[in-house]
C-alpha positions as CSV (number, residue, x, y, z in Angstrom):
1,X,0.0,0.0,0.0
2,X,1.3,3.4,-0.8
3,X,1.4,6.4,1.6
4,X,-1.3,8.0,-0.6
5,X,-3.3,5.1,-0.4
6,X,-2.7,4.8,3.4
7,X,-3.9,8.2,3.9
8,X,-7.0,8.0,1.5
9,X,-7.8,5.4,4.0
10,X,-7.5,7.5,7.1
11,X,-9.6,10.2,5.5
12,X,-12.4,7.8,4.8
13,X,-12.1,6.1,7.8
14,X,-12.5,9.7,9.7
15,X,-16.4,10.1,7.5
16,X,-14.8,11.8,4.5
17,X,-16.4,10.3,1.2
18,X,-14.4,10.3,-2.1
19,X,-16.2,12.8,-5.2
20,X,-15.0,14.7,-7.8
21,X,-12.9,17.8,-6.7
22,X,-15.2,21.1,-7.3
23,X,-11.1,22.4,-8.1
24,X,-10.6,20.6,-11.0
25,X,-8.0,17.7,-11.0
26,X,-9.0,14.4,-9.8
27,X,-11.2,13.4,-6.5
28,X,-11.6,14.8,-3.8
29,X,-12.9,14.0,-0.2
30,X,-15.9,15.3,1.0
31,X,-17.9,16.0,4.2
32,X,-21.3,16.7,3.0
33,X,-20.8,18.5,0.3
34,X,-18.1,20.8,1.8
35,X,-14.5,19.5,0.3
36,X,-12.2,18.2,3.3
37,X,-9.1,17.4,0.8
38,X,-7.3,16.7,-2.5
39,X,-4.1,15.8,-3.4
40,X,-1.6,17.5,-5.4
41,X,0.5,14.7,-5.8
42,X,1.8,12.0,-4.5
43,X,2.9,13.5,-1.5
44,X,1.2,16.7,-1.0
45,X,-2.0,17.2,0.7
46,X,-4.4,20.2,0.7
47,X,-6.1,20.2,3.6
48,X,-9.2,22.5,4.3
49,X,-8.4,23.5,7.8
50,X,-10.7,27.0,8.3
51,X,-8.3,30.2,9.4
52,X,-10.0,29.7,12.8
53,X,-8.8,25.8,12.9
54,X,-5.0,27.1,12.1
55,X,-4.7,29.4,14.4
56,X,-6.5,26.8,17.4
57,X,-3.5,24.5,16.2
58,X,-0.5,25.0,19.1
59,X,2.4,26.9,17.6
60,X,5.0,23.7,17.7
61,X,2.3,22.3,15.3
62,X,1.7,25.8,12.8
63,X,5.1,26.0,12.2
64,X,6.1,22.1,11.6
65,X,8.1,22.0,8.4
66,X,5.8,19.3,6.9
67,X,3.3,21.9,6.8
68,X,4.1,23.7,3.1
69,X,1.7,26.4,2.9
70,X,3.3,30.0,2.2
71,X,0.2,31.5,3.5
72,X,-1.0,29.7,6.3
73,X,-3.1,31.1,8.8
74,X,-4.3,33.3,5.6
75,X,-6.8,31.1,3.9
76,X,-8.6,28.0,4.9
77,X,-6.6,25.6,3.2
78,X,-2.8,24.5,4.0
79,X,-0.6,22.1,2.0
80,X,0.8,19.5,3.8
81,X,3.9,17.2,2.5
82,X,4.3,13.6,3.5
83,X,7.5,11.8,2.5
84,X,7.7,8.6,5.6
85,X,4.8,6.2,6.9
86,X,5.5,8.0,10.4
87,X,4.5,11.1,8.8
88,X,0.7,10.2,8.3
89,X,0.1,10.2,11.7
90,X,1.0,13.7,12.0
91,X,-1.7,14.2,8.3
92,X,-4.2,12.4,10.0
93,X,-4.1,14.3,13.3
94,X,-4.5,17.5,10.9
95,X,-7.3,16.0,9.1
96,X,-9.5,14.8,12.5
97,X,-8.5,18.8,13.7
98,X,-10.0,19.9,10.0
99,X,-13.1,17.7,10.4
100,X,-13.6,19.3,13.9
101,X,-13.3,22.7,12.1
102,X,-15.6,22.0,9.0
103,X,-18.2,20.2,11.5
């Protein structure tokens, strides 16, 4: 199983459902019909997180390298990169913390 595929997992697993991106590009998950996520490759995730939910995040967490985005804390979605296994925990915490957010 690849990270991607690992992490597609995790999404749905967390209630996101899998639909064409209203972005462009390929699919996209979904709460409701509010996008959660897409990817931008193979190791890049766009994360909806709200501007509120980034700044909630603790400080250690906003300014993790993994964590991409040149604007962060300026629009509601941030890129994040994930390059190890070990990594996806730290996607996945994002993503429950973005769920929370979108709820």
């Amino acid at each position: 199983m690849t990270l991607r595929d690992d992490l597609s997992a995790r999404l749905q697993a967390l209630g996101a459902t899998l639909s064409p991106s209203r972005f462009g590009g390929e699919l996209a998950f979904h709460l409701g019909r509010r996008e959660l996520a897409h990817f931008h490759d193979a190791f890049t995730l766009d994360l909806r997180i709200t501007r509120k939910g980034f700044r909630e995040l603790e400080p250690s967490v906003r300014a993790d390298p993994r964590i991409v985005s040149p604007d962060a804390g300026k629009r509601d979605w941030i890129e994040v990169r994930f390059r190890r296994r070990a990594d996806l925990a730290f996607v996945e915490a994002l993503a429950r913390h973005a769920v929370r957010a979108n709820g």
